[in-house]
Structure formats: C-alpha cells, structure tokens
N, C-alpha and C positions, 0 to 999 in steps of 0.2 A: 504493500500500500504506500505512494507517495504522500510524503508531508507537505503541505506546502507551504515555503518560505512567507513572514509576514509579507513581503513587498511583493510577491507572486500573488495573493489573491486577489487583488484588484486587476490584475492583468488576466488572471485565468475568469473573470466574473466580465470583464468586458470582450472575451472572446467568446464566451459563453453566449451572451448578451445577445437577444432577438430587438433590431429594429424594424417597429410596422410605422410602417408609411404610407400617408393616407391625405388625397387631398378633397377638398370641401366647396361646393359651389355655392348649391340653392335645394339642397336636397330638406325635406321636410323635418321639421324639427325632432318629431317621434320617430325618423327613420335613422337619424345623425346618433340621438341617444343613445339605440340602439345598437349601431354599431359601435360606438364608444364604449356602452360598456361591454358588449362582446370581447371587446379587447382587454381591459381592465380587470374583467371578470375570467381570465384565463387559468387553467391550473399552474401555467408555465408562468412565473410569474417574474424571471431575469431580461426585463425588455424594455426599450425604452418606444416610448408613439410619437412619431412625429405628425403632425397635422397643419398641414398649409391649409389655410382661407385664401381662393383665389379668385373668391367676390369682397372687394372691400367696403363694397356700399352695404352688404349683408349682416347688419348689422346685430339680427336677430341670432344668429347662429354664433355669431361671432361673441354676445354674451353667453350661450350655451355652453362654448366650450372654453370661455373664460371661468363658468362656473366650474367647469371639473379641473382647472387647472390649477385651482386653489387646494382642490381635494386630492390630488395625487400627482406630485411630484416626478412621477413618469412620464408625463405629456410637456414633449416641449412645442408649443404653440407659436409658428410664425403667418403674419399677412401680408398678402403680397398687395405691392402699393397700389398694380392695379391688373386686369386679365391676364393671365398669361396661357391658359389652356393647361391640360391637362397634362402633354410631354415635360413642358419645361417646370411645372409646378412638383411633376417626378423627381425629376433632373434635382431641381433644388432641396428636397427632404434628403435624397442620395450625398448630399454634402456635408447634408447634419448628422446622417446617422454614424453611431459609432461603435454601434454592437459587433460581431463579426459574421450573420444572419441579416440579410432583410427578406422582412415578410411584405407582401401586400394586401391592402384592404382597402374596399372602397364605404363611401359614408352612408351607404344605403343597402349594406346585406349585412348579415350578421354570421360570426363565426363563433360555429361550435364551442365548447368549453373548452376541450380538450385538444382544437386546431391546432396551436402550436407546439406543446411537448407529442403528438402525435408524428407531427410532419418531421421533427426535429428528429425522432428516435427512429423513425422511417429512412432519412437523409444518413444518419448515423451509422444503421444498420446495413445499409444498401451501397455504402462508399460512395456516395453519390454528390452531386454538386448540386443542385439543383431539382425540387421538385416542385409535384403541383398536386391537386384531389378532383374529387370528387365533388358536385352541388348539388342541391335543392331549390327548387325554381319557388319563388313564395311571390303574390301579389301585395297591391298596395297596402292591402287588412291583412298580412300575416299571413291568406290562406296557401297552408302547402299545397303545390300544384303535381309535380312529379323530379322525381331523384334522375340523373343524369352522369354515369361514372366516366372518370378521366380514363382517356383514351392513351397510347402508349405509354404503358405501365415497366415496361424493361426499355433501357437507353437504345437498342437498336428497333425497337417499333415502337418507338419516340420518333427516332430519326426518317423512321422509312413514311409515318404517318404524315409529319412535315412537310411533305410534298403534296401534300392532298389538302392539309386541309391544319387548320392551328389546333393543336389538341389539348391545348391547356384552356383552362379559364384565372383569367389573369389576378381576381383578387383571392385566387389558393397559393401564389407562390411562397414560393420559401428557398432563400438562395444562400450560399453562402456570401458574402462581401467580396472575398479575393477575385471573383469572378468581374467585377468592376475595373481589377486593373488589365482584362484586355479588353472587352466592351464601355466600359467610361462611364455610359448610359445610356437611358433612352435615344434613338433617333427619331429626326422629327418627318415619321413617315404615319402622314391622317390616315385616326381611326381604325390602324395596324401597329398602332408601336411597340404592341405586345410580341407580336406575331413575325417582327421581326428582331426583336429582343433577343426570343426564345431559340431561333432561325439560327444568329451570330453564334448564342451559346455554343449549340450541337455541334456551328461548323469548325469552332475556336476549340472542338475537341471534350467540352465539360461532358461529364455525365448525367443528363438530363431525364428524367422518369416521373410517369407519374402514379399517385400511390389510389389504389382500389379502395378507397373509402370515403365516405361524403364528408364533407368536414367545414362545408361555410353554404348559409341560403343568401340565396344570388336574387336578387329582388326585380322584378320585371315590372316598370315604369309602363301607366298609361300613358304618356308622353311621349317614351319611347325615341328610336332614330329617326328621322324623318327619310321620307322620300331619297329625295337627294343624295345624304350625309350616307343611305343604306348601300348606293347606286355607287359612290366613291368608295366605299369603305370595300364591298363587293370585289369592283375594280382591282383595289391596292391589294386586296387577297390575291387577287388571280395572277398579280406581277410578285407577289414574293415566292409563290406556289412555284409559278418558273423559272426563278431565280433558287429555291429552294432546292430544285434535283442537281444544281449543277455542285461541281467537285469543290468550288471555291464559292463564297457567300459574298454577294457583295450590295449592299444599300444602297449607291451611287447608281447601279443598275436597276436597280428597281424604281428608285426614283424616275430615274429615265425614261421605263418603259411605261412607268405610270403619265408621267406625259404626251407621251406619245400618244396614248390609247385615249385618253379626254379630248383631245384635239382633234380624235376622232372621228367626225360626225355619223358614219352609217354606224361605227361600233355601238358609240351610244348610246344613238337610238333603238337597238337591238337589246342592249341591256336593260333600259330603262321600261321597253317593250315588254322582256323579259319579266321582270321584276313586278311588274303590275299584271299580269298573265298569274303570277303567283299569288299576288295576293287576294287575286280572284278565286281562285280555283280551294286556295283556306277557307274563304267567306264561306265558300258552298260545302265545304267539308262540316266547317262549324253549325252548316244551314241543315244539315243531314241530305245537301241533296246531290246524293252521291253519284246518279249517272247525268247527271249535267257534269259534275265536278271530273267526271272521267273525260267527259266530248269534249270539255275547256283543253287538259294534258292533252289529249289528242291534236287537238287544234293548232295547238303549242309547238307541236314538236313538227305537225306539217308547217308550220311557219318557220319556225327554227330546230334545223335537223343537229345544229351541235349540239343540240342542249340533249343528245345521245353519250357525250363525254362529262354530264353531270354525274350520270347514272354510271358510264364506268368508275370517276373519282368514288364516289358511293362506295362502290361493291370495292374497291382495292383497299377503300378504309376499314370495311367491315372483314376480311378477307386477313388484313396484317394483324386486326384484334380479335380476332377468335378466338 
C-alpha cells in the first residue's frame, strides 16, 4: 500500500479531480436546477463545475446560480460579457478546468447519481481515454420517453461507427484532460463540434469507447432545432462522415467541403427537400396513418434514389453493433 507524502495529496486529489463543464443560455429555471444539482448531488464527489452564462442580459438565471455559488464552493461561476455561442463558451470552461477529467453537461438534462464515479471506474477499468453512455430521452414535465444505449462500446466499433454516423451523445462525456494537449479544443465546426471533437480523438490514436449503461436524461426541447440550423447541422455530419473514413482526420477539410456543399444550390435544395419529406412522413406515423406514411417513403425515394445510401449507413451501423 502506498503512503502518500503530505505534499503528494493535493496533487494526487487534483488529478483525481473531475471537471464538469457546462454552459448556460436561456434554459428554464427548473431545468438549470436541475441539472445543477444533478451534478452537486453526485456520489463522486472530487470535482470541480465550471458554469459559463453566455447570456449576460439573463439575469434571472444568472441569480440562480449565484445562489448555489454561495452554497458550494465547487462551482466556479464565470459570465461572459457578451454571446459567444456555445464552441467558444466550451473553449473557455477548458481553460479553467483543472481536475485531470472533464466531464460534460448540458443545463437542461440531468445526470444520474452515480454518472461520474460510474464513467470514471469504467474509463479506469477499460485503459481507456475517453468515454461516453448511454441516455434517456425525458420531455419538458420530466416524462420519461424511451432509453437509447451508446453505440461503439469497444474502441475499434467506436472507430468503425465514426464513419457513419456520431455515436456518442455529447453531454455523457468523460475525458481524461491530457487528451487537450493534442486536440487544444473544440473547433469551430456549427452544430458538429462534438462530432468532430470525438472524430480528432480516435484519429490522434486515444482510446475512445462507449460504456452500455444509461447514465444522464437528455431532455428534448419543444423549441427544438429549427428548420434551417437541422439542414446545416445534417450537412456538417455528412462532410465529417467523409472526412471520417479517410486515414488522416483533418477539420480544415471538412470545413471546406462544408462550403462547398451550401453554395450548392440543387444540393440544397434536395436536402432541405429531403428533410421536410421527413418530417412528413413522422406527422403521419404519429397520425397512425401508416399507408399514407408508407406512399410518402415511396414517393421519396422515387424523387430521391440516394436516399438508398441512408438505408445502407443504417444497416452498416447496426451490423458493426451487434
């Protein structure tokens, strides 16, 4: 059994140390709580919370988590002076944290009790760099909807998943820190920066995995993505997806090809075609009327015959997770 020297346990207690990182827009006051104490309320209890406000006019929230900052000494609270979106407000907790773990969390799901000494003993056990879990999809009132497990669960159908499709859900992560000095941080790639985060990891060699257990409720906003932001966001998948099979991983490349493809015009209007085709064919699923909702796919696929390479990404995703 090691002793450890008085001046060693502050250093073995900060490498220990989980930082969750979490930033703060406009989300409802009972949903912010929520996951605040999610976090507070952890069995794992060597961690510090970083929490960006990156609404400064939000002033209501922003007494909220002025009020827990009085009560636990864990939360170090900064505001940013003014927007900065959600990459760089990453970017910036990543500067503060100083555990040798960061976790992610967002201000409107709530994670399990036992989230983090879970994930940690998991990442431990497994020699791993980097993991992620399982969710539970909850609405606005709390009601659970249905469980959802993470997808490559062993680091090579991690990495073979990757090319099809992002397999993580971003507020399960749990990373080591060291991982930061080849990745740096987030890139500012919209509405994907998870996706390509996760992408760099694998290609930079970490051991990436994710664990078969549900461990945080992922809350699905009436609000929701809009049209648009769903149509780019789509897009930026489809440009890291084919930047993801290649042997070298490169951001600048996807960037690129993500321009290319908006500038687009027949593309995008195939997408955006696309995309509303869909959410027709759900209305009528939800409507129960299922052989319309079948003539709509039909319809779909005589208009758009690629949309035959949906259906192969599909079956290669479910094919490597078996």
């Amino acid at each position: 059994m090691h002793c450890f020297l008085e001046d060693e346990v502050p250093k073995q207690m900060e490498k220990e140390k989980i930082s969750v990182i979490m930033s703060v827009y406009n989300e409802k006051e009972r949903e912010l709580k929520a996951a605040i104490d999610s976090i507070l309320g952890q069995t794992y209890q060597n961690l510090e919370f970083i929490i960006i406000l990156d609404n400064p006019l939000n002033k209501e929230l922003q007494i909220v988590i002025e009020d827990y900052v009085q009560k636990d000494s864990r939360i170090r609270f900064f505001i940013n002076e003014q927007n900065m979106g959600l990459v760089r407000s990453l970017n910036k907790a990543l500067k503060y944290a100083t555990g040798g773990f960061i976790a992610r969390m967002d201000a409107d799901d709530v994670s399990l009790k036992s989230r983090l000494a879970d994930q940690l003993d998991y990442l431990k056990k497994n020699n791993a760099d980097f993991v992620f879990a399982g969710i539970e999809y909850i609405d606005e009132d709390d009601k659970k909807l249905f469980a959802e497990k993470a997808k490559g669960n062993t680091p090579d159908s991690c990495k073979r998943t990757l090319k099809y499709v992002n397999c993580s859900f971003h507020p399960t992560w749990l990373f080591k820190k060291d991982i930061l000095e080849k990745l740096h941080q987030y890139n500012p790639v919209e509405y994907a920066e998870d996706y390509d985060f996760i992408c760099r990891a694998v290609h930079e060699g970490y051991c990436v995995c994710g664990q078969n257990k549900v461990l945080l409720q992922y809350r699905i906003r009436n609000t929701g993505i809009s049209m648009k932001n769903k149509t780019k966001q789509d897009i930026m998948a489809a440009c890291i997806r084919k930047e993801a099979g290649k042997n070298h991983y490169s951001t600048e490349r996807v960037l690129q090809e993500y321009e290319r493809r908006i500038r687009d015009e027949k593309y995008m209007h195939f997408i955006e075609e696309r995309y509303e085709d869909g959410v027709k064919y759900k209305a009528l699923l939800h409507e129960k009327k299922y052989l319309r909702g079948c003539i709509s796919v039909l319809l779909s696929f005589m208009k758009h015959p690629s949309l035959l390479s949906e259906i192969y990404r599909k079956a290669q995703i479910s094919i490597i997770n078996h």
